[in-house]
Jmol script that loads the backbone (N, CA, C; Angstrom):
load data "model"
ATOM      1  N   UNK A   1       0.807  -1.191   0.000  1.00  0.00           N
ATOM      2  CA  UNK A   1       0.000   0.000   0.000  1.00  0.00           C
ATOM      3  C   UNK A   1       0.856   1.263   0.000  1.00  0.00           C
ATOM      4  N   UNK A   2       1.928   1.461   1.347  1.00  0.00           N
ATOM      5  CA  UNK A   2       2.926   2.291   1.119  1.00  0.00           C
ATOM      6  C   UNK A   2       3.652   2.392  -0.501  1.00  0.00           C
ATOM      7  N   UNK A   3       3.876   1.693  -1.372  1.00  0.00           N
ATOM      8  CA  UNK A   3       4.490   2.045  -2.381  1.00  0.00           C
ATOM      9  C   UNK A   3       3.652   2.423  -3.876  1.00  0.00           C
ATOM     10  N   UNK A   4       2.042   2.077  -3.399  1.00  0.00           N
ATOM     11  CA  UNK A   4       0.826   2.898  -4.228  1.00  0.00           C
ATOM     12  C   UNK A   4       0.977   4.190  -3.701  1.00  0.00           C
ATOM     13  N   UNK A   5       0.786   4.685  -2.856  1.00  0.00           N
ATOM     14  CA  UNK A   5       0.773   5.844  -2.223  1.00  0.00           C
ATOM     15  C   UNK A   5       1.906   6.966  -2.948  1.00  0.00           C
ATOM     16  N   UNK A   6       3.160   6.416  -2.585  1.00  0.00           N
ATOM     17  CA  UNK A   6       3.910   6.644  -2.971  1.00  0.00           C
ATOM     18  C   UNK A   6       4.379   7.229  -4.242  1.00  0.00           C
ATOM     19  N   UNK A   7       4.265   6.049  -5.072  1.00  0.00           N
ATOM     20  CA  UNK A   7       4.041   6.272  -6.639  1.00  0.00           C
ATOM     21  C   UNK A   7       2.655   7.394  -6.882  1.00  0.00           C
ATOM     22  N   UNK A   8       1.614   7.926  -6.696  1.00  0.00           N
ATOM     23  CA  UNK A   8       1.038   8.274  -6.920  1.00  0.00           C
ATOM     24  C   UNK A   8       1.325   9.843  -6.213  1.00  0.00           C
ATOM     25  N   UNK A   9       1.824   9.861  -5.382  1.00  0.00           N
ATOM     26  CA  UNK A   9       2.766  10.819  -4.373  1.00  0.00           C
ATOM     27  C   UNK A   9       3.753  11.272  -6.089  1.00  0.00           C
ATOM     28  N   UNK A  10       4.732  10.793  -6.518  1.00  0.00           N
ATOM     29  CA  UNK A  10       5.616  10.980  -7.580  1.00  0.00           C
ATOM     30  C   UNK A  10       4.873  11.427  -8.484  1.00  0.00           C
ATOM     31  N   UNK A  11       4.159  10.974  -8.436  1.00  0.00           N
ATOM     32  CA  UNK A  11       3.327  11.321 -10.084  1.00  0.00           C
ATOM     33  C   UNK A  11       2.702  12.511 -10.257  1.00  0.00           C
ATOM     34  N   UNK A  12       2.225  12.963  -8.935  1.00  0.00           N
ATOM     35  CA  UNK A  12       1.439  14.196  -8.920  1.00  0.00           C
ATOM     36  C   UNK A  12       2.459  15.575  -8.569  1.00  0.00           C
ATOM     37  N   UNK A  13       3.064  14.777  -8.572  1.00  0.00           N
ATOM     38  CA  UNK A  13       4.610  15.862  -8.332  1.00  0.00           C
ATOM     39  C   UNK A  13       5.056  16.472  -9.812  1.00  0.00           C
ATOM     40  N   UNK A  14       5.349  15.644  -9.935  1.00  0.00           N
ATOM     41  CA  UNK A  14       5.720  15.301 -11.758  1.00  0.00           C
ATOM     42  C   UNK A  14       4.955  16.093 -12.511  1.00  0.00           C
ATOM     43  N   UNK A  15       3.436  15.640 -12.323  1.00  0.00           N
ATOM     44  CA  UNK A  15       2.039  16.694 -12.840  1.00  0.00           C
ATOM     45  C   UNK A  15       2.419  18.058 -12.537  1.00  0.00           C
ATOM     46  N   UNK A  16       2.250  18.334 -11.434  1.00  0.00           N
ATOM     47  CA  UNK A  16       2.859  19.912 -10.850  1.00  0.00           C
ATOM     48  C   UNK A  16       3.536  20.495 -11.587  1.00  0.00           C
ATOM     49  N   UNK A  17       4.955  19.882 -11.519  1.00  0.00           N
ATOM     50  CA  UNK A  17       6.256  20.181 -12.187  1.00  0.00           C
ATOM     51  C   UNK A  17       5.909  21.038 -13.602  1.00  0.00           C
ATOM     52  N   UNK A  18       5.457  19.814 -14.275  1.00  0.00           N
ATOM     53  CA  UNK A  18       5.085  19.883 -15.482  1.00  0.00           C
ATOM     54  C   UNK A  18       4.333  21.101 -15.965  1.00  0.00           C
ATOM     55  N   UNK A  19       3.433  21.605 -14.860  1.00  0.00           N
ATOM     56  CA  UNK A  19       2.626  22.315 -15.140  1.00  0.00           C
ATOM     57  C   UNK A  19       3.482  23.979 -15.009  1.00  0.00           C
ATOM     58  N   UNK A  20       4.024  24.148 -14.035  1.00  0.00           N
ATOM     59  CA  UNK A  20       4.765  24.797 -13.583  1.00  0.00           C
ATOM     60  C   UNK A  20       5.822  25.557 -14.699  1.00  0.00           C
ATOM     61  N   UNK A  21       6.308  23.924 -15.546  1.00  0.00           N
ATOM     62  CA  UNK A  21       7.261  24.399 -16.324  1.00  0.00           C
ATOM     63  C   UNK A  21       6.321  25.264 -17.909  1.00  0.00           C
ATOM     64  N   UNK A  22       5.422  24.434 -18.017  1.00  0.00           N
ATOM     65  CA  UNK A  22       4.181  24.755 -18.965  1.00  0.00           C
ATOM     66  C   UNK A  22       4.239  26.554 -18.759  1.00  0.00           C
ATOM     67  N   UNK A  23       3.860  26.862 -17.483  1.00  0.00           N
ATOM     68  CA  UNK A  23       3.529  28.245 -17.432  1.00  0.00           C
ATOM     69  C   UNK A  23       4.785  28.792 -17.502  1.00  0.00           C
ATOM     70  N   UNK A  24       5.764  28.426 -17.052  1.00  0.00           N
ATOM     71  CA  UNK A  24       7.041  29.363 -17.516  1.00  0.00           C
ATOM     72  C   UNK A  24       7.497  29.648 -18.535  1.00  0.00           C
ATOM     73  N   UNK A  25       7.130  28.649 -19.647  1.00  0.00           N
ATOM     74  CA  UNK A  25       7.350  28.723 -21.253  1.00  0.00           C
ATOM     75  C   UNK A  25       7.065  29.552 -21.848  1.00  0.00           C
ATOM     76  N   UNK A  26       5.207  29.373 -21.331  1.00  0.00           N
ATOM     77  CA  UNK A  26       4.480  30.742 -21.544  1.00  0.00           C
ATOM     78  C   UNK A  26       4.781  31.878 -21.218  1.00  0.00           C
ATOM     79  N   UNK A  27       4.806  32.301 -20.267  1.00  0.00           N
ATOM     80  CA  UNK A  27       5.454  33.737 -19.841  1.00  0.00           C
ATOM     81  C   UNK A  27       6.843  33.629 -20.546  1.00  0.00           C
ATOM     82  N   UNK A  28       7.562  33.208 -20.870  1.00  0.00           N
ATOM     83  CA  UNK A  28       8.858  33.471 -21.439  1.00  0.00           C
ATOM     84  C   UNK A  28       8.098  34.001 -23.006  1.00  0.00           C
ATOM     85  N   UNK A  29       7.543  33.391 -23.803  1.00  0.00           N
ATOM     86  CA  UNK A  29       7.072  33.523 -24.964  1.00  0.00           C
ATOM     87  C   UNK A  29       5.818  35.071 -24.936  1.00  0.00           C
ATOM     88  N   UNK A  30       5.187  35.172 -24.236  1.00  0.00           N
ATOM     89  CA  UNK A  30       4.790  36.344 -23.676  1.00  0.00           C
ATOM     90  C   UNK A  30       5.583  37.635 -23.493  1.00  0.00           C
ATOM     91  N   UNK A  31       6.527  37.330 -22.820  1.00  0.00           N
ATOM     92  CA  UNK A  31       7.851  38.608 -22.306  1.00  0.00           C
ATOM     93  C   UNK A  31       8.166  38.902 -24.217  1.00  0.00           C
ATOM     94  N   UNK A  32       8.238  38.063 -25.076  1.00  0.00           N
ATOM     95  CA  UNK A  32       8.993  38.217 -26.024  1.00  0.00           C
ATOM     96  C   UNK A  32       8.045  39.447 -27.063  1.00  0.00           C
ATOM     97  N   UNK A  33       6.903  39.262 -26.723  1.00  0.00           N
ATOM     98  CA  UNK A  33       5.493  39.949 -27.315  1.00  0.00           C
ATOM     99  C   UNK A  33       5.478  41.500 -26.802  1.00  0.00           C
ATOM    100  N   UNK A  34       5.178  41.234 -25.270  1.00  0.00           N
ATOM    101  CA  UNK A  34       5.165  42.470 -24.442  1.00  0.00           C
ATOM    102  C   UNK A  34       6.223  43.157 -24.751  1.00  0.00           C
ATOM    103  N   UNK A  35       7.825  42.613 -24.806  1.00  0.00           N
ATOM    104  CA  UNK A  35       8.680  43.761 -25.106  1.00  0.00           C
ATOM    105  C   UNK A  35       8.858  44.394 -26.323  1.00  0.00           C
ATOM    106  N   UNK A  36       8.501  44.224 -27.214  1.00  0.00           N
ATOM    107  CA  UNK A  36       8.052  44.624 -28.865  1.00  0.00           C
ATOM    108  C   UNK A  36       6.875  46.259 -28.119  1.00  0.00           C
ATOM    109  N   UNK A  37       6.065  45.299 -27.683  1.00  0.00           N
ATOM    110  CA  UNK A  37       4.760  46.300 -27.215  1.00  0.00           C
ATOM    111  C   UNK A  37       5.284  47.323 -26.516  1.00  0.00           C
ATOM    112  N   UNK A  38       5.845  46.901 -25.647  1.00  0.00           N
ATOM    113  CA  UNK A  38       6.573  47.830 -24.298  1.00  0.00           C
ATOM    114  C   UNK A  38       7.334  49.027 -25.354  1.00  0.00           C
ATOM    115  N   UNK A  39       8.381  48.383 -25.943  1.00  0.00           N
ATOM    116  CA  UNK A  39       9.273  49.093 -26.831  1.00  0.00           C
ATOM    117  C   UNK A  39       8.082  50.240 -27.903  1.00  0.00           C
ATOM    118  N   UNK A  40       7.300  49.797 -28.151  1.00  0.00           N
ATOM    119  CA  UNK A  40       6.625  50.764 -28.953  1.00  0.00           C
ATOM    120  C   UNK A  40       5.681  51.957 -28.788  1.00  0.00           C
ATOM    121  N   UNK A  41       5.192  51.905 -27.351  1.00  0.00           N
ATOM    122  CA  UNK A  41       4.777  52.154 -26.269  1.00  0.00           C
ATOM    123  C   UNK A  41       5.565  53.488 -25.859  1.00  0.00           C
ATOM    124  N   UNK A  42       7.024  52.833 -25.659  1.00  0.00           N
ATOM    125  CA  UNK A  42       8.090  54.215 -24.833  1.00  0.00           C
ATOM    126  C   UNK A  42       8.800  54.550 -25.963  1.00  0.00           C
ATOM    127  N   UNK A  43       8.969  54.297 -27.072  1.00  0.00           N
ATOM    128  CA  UNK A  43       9.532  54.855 -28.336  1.00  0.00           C
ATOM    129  C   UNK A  43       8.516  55.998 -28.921  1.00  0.00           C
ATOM    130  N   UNK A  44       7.765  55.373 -28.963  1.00  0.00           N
ATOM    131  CA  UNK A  44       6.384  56.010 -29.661  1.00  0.00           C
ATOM    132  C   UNK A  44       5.829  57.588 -29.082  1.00  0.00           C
ATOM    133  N   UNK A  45       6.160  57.271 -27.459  1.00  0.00           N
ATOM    134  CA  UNK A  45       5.463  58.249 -26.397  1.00  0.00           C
ATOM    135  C   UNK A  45       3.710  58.189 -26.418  1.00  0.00           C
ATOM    136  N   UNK A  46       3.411  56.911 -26.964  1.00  0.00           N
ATOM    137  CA  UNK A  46       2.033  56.904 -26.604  1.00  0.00           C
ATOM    138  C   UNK A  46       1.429  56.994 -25.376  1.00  0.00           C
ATOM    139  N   UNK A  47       0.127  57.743 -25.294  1.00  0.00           N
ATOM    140  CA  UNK A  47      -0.245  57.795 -24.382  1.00  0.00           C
ATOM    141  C   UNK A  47      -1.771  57.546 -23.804  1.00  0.00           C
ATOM    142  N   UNK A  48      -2.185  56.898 -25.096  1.00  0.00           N
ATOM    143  CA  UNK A  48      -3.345  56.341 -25.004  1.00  0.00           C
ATOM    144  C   UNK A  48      -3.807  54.926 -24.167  1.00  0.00           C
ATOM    145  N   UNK A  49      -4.859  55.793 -23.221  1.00  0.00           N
ATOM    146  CA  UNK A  49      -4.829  54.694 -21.717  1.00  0.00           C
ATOM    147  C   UNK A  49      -5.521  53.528 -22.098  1.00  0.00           C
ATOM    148  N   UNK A  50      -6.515  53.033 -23.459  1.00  0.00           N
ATOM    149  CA  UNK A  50      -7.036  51.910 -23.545  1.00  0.00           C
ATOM    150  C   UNK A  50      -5.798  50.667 -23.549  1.00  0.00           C
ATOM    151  N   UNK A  51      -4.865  51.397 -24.750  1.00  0.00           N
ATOM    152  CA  UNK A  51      -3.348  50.711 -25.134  1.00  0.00           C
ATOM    153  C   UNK A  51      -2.766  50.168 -23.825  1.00  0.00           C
ATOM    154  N   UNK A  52      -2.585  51.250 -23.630  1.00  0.00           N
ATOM    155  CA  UNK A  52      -1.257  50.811 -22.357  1.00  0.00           C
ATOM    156  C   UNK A  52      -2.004  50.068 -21.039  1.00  0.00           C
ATOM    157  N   UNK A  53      -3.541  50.047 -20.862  1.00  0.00           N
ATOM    158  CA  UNK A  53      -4.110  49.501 -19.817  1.00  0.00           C
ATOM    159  C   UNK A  53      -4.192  47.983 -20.107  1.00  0.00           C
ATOM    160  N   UNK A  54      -4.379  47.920 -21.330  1.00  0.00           N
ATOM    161  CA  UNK A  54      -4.621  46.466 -22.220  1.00  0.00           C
ATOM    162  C   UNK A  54      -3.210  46.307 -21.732  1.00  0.00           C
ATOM    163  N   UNK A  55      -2.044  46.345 -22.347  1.00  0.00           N
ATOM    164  CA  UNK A  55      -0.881  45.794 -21.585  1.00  0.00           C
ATOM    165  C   UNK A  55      -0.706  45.617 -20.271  1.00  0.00           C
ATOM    166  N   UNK A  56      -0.655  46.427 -19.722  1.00  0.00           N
ATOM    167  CA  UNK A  56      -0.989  45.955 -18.033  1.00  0.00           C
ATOM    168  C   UNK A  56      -1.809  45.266 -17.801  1.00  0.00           C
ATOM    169  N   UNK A  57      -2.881  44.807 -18.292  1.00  0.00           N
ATOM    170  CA  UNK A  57      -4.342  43.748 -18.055  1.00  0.00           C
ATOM    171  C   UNK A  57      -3.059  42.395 -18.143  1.00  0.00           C
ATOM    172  N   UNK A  58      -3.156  42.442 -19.467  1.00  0.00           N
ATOM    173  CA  UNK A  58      -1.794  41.336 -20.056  1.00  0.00           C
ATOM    174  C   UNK A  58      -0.716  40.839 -19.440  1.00  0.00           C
ATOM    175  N   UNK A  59       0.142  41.711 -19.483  1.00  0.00           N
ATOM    176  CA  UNK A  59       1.157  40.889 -18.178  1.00  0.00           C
ATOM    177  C   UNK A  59       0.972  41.189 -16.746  1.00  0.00           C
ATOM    178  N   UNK A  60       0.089  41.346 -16.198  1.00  0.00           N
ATOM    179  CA  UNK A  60      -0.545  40.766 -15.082  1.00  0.00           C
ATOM    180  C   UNK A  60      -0.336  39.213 -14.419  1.00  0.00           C
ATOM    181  N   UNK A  61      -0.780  38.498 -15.909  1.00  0.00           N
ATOM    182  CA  UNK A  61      -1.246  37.520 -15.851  1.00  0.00           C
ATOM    183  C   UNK A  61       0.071  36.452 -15.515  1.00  0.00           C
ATOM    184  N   UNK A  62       0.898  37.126 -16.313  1.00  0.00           N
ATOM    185  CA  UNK A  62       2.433  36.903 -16.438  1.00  0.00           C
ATOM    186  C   UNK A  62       3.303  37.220 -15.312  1.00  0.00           C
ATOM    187  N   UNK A  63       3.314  38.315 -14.393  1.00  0.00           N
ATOM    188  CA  UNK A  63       4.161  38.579 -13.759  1.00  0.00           C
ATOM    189  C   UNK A  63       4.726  38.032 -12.798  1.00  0.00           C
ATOM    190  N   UNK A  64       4.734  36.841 -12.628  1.00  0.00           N
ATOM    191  CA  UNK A  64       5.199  36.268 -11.906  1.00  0.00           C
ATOM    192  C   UNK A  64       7.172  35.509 -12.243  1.00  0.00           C
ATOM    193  N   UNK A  65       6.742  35.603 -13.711  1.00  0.00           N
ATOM    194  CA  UNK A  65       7.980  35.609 -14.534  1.00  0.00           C
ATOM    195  C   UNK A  65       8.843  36.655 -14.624  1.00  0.00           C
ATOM    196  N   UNK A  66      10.295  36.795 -13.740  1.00  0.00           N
ATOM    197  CA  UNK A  66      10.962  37.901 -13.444  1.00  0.00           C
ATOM    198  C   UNK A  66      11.038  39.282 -15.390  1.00  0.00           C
ATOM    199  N   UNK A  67      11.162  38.030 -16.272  1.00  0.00           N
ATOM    200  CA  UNK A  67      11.401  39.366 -17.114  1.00  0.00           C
ATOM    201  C   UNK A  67       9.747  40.118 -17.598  1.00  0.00           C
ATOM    202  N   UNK A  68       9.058  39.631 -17.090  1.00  0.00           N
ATOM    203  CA  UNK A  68       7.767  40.522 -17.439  1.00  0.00           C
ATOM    204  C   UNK A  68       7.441  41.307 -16.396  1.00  0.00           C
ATOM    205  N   UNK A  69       7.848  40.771 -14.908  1.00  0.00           N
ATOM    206  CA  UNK A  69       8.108  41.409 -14.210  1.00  0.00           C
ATOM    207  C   UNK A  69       9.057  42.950 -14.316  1.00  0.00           C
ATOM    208  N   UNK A  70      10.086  42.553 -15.156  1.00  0.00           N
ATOM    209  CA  UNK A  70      10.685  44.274 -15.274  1.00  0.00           C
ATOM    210  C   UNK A  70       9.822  44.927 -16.345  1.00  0.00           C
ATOM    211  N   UNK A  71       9.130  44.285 -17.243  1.00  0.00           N
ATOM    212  CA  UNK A  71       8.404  44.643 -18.175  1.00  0.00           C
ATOM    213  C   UNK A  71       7.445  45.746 -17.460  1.00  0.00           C
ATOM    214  N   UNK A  72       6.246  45.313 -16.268  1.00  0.00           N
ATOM    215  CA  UNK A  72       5.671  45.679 -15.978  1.00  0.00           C
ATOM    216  C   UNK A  72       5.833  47.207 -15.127  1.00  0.00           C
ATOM    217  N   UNK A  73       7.306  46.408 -14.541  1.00  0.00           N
ATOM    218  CA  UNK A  73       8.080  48.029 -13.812  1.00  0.00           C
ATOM    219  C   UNK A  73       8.112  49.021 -14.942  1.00  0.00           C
ATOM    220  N   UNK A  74       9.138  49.043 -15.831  1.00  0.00           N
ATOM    221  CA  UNK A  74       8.921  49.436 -16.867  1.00  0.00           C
ATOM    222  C   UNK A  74       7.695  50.218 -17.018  1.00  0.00           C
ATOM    223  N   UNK A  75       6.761  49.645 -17.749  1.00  0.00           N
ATOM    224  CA  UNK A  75       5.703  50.350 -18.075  1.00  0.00           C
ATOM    225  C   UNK A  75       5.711  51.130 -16.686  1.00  0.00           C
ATOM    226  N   UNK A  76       5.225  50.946 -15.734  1.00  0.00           N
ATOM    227  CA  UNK A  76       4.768  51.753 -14.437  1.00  0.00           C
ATOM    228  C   UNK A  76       5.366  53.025 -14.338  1.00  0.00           C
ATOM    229  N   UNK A  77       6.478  52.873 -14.654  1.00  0.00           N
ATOM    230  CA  UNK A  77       7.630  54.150 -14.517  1.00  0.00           C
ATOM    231  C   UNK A  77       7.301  55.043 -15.668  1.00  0.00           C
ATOM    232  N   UNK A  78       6.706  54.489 -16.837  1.00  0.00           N
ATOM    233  CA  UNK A  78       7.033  55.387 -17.748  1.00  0.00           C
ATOM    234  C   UNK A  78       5.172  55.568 -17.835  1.00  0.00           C
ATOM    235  N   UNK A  79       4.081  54.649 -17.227  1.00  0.00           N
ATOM    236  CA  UNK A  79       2.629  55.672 -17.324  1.00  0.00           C
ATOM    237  C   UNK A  79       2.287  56.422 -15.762  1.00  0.00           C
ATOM    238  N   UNK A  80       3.354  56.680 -15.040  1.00  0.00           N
ATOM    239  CA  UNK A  80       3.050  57.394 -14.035  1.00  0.00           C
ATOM    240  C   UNK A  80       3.141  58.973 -14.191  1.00  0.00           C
ATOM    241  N   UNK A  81       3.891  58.935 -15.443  1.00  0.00           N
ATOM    242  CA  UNK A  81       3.405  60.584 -16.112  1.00  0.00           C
ATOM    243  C   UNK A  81       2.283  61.193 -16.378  1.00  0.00           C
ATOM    244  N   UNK A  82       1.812  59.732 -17.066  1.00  0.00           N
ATOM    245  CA  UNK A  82       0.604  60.139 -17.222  1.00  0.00           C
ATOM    246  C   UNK A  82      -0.219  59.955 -16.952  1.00  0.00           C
ATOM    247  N   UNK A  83      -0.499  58.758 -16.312  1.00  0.00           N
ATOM    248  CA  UNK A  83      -1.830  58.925 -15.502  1.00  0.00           C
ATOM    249  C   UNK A  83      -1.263  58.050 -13.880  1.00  0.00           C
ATOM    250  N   UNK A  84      -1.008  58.887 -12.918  1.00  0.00           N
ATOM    251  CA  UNK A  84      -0.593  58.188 -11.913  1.00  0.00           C
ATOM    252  C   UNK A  84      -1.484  57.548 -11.488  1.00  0.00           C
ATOM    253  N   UNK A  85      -2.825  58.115 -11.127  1.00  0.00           N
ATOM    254  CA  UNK A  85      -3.886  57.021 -10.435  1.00  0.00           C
ATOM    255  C   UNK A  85      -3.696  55.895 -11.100  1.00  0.00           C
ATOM    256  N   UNK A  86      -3.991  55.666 -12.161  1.00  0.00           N
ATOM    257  CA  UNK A  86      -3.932  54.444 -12.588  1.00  0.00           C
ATOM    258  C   UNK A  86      -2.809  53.487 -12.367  1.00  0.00           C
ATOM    259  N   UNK A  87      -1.329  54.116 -12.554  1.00  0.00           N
ATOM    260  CA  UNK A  87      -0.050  53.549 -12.200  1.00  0.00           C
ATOM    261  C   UNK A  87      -0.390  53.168 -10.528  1.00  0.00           C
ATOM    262  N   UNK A  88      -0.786  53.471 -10.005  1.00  0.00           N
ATOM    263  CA  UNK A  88      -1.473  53.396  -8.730  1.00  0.00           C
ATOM    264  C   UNK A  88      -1.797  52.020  -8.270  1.00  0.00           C
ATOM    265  N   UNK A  89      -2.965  52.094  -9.327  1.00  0.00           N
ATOM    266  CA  UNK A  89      -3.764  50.976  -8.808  1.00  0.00           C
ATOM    267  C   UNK A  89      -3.003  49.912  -9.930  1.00  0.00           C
ATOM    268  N   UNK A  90      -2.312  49.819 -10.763  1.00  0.00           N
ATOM    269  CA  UNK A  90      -1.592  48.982 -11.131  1.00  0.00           C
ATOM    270  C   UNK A  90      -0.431  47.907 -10.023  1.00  0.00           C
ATOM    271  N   UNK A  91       0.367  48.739  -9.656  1.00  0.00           N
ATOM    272  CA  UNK A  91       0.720  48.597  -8.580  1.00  0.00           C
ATOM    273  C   UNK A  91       0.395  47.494  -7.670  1.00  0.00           C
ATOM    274  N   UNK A  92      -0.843  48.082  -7.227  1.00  0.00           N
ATOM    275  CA  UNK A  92      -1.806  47.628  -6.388  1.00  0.00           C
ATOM    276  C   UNK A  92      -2.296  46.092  -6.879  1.00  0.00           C
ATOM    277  N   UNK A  93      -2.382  46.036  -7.989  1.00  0.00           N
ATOM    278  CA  UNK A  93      -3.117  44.809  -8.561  1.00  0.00           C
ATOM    279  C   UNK A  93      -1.906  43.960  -8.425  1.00  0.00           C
ATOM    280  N   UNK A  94      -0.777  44.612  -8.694  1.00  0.00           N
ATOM    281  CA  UNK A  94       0.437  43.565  -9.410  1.00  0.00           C
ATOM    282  C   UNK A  94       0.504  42.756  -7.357  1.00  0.00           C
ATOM    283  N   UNK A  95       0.597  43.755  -6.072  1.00  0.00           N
ATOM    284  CA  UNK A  95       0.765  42.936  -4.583  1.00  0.00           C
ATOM    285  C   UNK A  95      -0.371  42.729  -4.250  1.00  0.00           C
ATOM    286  N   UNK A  96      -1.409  42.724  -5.085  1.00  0.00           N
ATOM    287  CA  UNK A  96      -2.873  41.788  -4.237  1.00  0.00           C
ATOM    288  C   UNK A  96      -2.553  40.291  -5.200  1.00  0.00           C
ATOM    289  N   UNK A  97      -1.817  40.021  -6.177  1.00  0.00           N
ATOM    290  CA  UNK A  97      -2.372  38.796  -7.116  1.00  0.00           C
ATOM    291  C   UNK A  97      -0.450  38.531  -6.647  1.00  0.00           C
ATOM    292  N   UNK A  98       0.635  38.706  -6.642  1.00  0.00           N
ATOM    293  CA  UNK A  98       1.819  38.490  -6.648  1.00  0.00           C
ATOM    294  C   UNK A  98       2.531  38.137  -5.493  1.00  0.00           C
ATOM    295  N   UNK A  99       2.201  39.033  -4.593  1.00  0.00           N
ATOM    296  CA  UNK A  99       2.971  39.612  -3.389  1.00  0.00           C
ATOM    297  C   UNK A  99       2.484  38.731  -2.103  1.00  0.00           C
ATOM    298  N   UNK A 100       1.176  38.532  -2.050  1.00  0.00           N
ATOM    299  CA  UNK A 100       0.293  37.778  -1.215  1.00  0.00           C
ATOM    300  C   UNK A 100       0.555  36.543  -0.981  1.00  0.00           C
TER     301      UNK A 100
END
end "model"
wireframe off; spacefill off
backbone 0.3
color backbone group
């Protein structure tokens, strides 16, 4: 019985793992998107809040992955010009879903 347990103990580990590595792929392949975006964003000097909120919606989802993580700094630094409340509650979203 101990070595059903066991094995099934491994396996769901394994599952985890797997899954784990799954989402890191993703966010790596993500970071590669966002920084195109990011880059066009602070090149551009856009400042249109649907744009740049849609990106922050976006790697949200991601940030748990250190380079979308600077991604997100990034952006923060550069829409706190323009709209700080919002950089605000960005912020805010990134240590209620990250930080916790």
């Amino acid at each position: 019985m101990k070595n059903k347990e066991e094995s099934a103990y491994n396996e769901l580990l394994n599952k985890i793992a797997e899954s784990f590595e799954f989402a890191n792929d993703l966010a790596k392949q993500a970071s590669l998107q966002y920084e195109m975006e990011l880059h066009q964003i602070i090149t551009g000097k856009i400042t249109d809040e649907k744009i740049i909120e849609n990106l922050f919606d976006r790697m949200l989802d991601f940030a748990f992955h250190p380079d979308v993580l600077e991604q997100y700094k990034s952006l923060c630094r550069y829409y706190l010009n323009t709209n700080p409340s919002a950089t605000v509650h960005y912020i805010q979203a990134y240590r209620e879903m990250w930080d916790s």
